[in-house]
C-alpha positions as a Markdown table, in Angstrom:
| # | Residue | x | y | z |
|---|---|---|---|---|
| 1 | Unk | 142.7 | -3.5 | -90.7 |
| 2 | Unk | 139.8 | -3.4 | -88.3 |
| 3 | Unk | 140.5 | -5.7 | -84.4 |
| 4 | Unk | 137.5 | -6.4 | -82.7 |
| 5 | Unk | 138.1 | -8.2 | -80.0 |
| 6 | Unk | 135.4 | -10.0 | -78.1 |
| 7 | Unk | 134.8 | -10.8 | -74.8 |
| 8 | Unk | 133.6 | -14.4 | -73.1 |
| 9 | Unk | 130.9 | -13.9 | -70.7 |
| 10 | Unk | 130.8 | -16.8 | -68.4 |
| 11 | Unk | 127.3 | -18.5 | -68.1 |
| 12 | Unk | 125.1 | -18.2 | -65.5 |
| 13 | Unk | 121.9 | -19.9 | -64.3 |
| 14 | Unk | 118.9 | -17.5 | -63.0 |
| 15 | Unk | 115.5 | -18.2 | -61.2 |
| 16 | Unk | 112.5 | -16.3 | -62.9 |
| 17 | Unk | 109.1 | -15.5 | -61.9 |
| 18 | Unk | 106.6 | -17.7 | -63.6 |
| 19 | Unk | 104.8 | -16.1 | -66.9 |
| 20 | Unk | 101.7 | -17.1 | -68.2 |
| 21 | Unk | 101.8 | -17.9 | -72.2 |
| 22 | Unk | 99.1 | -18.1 | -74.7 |
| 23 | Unk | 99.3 | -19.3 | -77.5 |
| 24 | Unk | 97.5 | -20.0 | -81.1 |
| 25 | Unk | 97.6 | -23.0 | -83.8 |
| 26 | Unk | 96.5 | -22.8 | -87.5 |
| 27 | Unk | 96.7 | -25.7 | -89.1 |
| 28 | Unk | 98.4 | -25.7 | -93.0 |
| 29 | Unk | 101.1 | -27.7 | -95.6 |
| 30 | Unk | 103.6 | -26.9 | -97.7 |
| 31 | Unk | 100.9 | -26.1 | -100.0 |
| 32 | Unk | 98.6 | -23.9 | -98.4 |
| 33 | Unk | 100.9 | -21.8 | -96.4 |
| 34 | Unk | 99.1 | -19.9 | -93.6 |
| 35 | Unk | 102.0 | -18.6 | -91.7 |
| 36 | Unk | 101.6 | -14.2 | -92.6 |
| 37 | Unk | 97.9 | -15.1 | -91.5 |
| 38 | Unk | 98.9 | -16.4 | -88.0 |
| 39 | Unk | 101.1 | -13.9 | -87.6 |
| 40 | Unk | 99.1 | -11.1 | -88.5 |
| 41 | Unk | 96.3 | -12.6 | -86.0 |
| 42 | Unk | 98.5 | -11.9 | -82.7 |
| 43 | Unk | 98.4 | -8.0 | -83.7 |
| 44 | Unk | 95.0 | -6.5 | -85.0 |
| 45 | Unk | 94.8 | -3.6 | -86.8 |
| 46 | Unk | 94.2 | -0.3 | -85.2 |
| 47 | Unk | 90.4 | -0.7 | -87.2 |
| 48 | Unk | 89.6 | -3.3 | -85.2 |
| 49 | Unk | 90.8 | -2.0 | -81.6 |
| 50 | Unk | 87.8 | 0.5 | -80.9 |
């Protein structure tokens, strides 16, 4: 029988540097789903990195 024994890591609160976020919006529905197409727009392909 295979123990695995795990161990509680007590929680901690840390200060970070601020980041700046982008982000995008598409709008869609159930219907006309759009999410691979919002995805695939936050990494061009390597065709269009010259």
């Amino acid at each position: 029988m295979l123990v695995i024994k795990l161990k509680m890591v007590e929680p901690e609160i840390k200060m970070l540097i601020p980041k700046l976020l982008v982000g995008k919006h598409l709008s869609m529905c159930i219907q006309n789903n759009r999410t691979a197409e919002l995805w695939k727009s936050f990494m061009p392909t390597k065709s269009n990195q010259r």
